[in-house]
C-alpha distance (Angstrom), angle and dihedral (degrees) to the residues before:
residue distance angle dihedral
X1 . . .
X2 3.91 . .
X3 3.58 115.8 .
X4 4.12 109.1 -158.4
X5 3.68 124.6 -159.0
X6 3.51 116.3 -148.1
X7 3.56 145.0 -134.5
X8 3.76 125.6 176.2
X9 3.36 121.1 -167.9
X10 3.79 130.9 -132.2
X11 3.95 124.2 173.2
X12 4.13 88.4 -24.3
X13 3.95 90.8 -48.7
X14 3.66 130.8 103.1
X15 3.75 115.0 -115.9
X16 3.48 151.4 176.4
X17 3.74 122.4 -139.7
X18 3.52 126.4 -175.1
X19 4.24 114.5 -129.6
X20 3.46 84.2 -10.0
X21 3.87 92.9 -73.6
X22 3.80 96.8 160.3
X23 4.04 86.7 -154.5
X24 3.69 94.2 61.8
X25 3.48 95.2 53.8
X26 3.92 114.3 143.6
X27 4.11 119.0 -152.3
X28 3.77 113.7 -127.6
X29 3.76 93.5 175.1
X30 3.83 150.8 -11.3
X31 4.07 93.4 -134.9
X32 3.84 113.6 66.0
X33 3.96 81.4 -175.1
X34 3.67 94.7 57.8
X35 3.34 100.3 48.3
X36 3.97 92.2 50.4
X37 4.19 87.4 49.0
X38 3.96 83.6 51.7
X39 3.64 96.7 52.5
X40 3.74 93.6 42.6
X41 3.81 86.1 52.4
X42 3.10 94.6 47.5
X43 4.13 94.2 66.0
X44 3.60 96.1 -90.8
X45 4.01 114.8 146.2
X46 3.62 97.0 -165.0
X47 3.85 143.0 7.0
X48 4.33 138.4 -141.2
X49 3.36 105.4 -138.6
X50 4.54 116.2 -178.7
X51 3.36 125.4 172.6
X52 3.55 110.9 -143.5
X53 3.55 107.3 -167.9
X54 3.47 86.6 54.9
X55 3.87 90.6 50.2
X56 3.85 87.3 58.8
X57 3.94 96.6 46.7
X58 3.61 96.6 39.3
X59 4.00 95.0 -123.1
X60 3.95 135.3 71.5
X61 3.66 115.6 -76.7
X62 3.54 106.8 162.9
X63 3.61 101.4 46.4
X64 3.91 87.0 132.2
X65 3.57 99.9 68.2
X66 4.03 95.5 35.1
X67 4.29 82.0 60.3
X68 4.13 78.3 55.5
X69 3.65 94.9 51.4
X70 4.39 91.7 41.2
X71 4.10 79.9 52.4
X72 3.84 94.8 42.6
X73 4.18 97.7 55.8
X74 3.91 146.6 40.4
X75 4.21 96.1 -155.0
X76 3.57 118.4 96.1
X77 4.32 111.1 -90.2
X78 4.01 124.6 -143.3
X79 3.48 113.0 -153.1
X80 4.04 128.6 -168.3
X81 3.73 132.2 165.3
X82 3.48 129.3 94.6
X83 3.35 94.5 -1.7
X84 3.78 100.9 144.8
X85 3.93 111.8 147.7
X86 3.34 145.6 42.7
X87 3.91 95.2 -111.2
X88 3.79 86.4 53.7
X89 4.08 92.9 54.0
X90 4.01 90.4 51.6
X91 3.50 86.2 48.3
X92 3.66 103.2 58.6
X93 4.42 89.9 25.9
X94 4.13 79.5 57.1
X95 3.81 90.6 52.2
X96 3.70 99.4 50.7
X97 3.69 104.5 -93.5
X98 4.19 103.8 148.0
X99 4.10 96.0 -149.6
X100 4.00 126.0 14.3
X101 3.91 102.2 -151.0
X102 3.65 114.8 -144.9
X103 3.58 114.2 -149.5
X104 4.04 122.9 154.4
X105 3.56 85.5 21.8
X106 3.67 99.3 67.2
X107 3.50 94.6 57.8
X108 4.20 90.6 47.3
X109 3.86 103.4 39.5
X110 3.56 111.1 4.2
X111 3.78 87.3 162.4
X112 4.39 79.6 84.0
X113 3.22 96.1 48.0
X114 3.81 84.0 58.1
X115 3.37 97.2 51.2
X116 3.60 93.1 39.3
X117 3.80 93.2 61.8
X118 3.30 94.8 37.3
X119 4.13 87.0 56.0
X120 3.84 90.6 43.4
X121 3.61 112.7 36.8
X122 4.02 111.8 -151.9
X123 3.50 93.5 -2.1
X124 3.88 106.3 85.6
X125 3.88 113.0 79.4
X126 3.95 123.9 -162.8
X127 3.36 115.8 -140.3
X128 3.72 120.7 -158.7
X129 4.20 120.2 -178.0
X130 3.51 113.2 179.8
X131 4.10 134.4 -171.9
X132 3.68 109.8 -149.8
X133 3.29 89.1 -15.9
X134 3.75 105.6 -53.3
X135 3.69 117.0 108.8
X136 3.60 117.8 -109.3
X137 3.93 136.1 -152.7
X138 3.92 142.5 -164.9
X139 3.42 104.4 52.0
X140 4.01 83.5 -38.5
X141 4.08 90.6 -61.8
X142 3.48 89.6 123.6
X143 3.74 131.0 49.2
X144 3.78 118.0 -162.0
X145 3.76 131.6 -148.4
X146 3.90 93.1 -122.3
X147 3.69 119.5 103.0
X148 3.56 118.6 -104.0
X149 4.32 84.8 -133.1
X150 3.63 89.3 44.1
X151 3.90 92.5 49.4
X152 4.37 78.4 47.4
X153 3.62 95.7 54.8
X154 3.79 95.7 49.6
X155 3.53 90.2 77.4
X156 3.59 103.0 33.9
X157 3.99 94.1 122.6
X158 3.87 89.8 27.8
X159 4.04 88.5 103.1
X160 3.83 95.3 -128.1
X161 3.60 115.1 162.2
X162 3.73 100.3 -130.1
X163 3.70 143.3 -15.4
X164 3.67 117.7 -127.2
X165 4.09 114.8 -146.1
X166 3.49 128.5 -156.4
X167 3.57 130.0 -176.4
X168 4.02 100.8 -164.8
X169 3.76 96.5 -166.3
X170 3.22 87.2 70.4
X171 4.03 100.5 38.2
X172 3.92 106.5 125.5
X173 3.95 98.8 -8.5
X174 3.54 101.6 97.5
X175 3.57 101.9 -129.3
X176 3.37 98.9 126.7
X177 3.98 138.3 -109.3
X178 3.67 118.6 -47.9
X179 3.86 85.3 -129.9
X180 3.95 87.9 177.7
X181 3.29 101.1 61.7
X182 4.01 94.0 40.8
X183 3.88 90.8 55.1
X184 3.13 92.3 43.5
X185 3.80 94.6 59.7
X186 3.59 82.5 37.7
X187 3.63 94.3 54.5
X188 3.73 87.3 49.7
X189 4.08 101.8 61.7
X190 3.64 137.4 30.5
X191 3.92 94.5 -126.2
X192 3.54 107.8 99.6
X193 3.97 123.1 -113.3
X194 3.44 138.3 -135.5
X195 3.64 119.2 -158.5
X196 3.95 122.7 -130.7
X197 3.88 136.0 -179.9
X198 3.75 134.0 40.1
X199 3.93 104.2 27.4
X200 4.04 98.9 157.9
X201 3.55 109.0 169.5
X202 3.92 152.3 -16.0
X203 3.48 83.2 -79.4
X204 3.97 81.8 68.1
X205 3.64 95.5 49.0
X206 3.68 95.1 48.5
X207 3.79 84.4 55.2
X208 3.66 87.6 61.1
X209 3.26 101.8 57.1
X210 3.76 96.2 57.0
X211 4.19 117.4 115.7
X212 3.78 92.8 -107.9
X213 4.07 85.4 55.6
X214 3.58 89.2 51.8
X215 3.66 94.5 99.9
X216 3.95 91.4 57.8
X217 3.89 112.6 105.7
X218 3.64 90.6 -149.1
X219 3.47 150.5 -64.9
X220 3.93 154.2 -81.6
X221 3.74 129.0 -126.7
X222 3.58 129.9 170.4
X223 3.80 128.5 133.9
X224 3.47 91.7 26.7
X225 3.86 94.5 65.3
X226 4.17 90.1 40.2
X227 3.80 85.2 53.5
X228 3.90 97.7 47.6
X229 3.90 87.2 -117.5
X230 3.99 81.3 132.9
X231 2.85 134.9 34.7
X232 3.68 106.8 -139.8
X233 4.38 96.7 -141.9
X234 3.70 88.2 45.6
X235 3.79 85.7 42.7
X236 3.79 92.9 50.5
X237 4.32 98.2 38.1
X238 4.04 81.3 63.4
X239 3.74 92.5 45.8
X240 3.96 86.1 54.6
X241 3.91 91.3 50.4
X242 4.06 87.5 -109.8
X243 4.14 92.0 123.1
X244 3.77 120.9 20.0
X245 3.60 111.9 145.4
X246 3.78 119.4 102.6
């Protein structure tokens, strides 16, 4: 079980927004860079980067301050938003990034996400963000009709390393994961998941490392560790299977 701090990007600052409401965003910090050092201090082994301007305009906007955060840390970085071709995905493999996630893109031409992972074994990450269960796209402006385990199961024999699961009723609220649904999905594909939106508390983590969450690759955290809801060495002793009981 990975546990992945977050930072999301917004005009060169890290963020916080809550659904994914671009207008409710909530600054964390001024140094991208920083941040990532912090985390990586902190005991971290690897870190979920988006950009979410890019997310909204469909190309990479702040590339400047994710070459900070490559310059900042040592642990392996995902990176998703606006990610759309395959010139961008060379681009930001060819700069160190570990995993390109591929988010609005895997709904629209899944034929290059294909490709992509078949060009880049274990490096290209799907990621799916659904709205009552429907997948949405564009920086999450638009919700689909399509199935976010439907969308899943396109790309079951696709070879991509990961898929990337985001429940965005419960982006930024702090009501915790909608484990449910995410095992579910898991349960329904041989790609492994990552859970996203809502983690709230140790409570949360514990949760995660329970058997029937054994088939999770990892997880998502992000306002909850800006807010001091975690504490990330408590956070990470669980992770290691040094404190599991409620």
């Amino acid at each position: 079980m990975i546990l992945f701090p977050a930072i999301d990007l917004k005009d060169g600052q890290c963020v916080r927004l809550v659904k994914g409401d671009m207008a409710a965003a909530t600054v964390f910090s001024d140094s991208p860079g920083d941040q990532a050092a912090a985390f990586e201090r902190a005991g971290f082994s690897h870190l979920h980067v988006v950009d979410l301007n890019g997310a909204f305009e469909g190309r990479s906007v702040n590339g400047a301050a994710v070459d900070e955060i490559l310059k900042s840390v040592t642990i392996p970085v995902q990176l998703g938003g606006g990610i759309r071709d395959m010139a961008g995905i060379e681009t930001w493999l060819g700069k160190g990034i570990r995993r390109v996630i591929l988010g609005t893109v895997a709904l629209r031409d899944p034929a290059l996400v294909i490709e992509a992972a078949s060009r880049f074994p274990g490096r290209i990450v799907v990621g799916i963000d659904a709205r009552g269960g429907k997948v949405a796209v564009e920086g999450w402006a638009e919700t689909s009709e399509l199935e976010a385990e439907d969308l899943a199961r396109r790309f079951e024999d696709a070879g991509v390393a990961a898929i990337v699961y985001t429940d965005i009723d419960r982006d930024g609220v702090l009501t915790g994961l909608n484990i449910e649904a995410t095992l579910s999905l898991a349960r329904a594909v041989s790609i492994p998941v990552i859970a996203s939106g809502g983690l709230a508390s140790i409570d949360d983590v514990k949760r995660l490392m329970e058997p029937d969450a054994a088939i999770l690759e990892g997880a998502i955290t992000g306002r909850a560790l800006y807010d001091g809801r975690i504490d990330p060495a408590e956070a990470l002793r669980v992770i290691a299977g040094a404190e599991v009981t409620p």
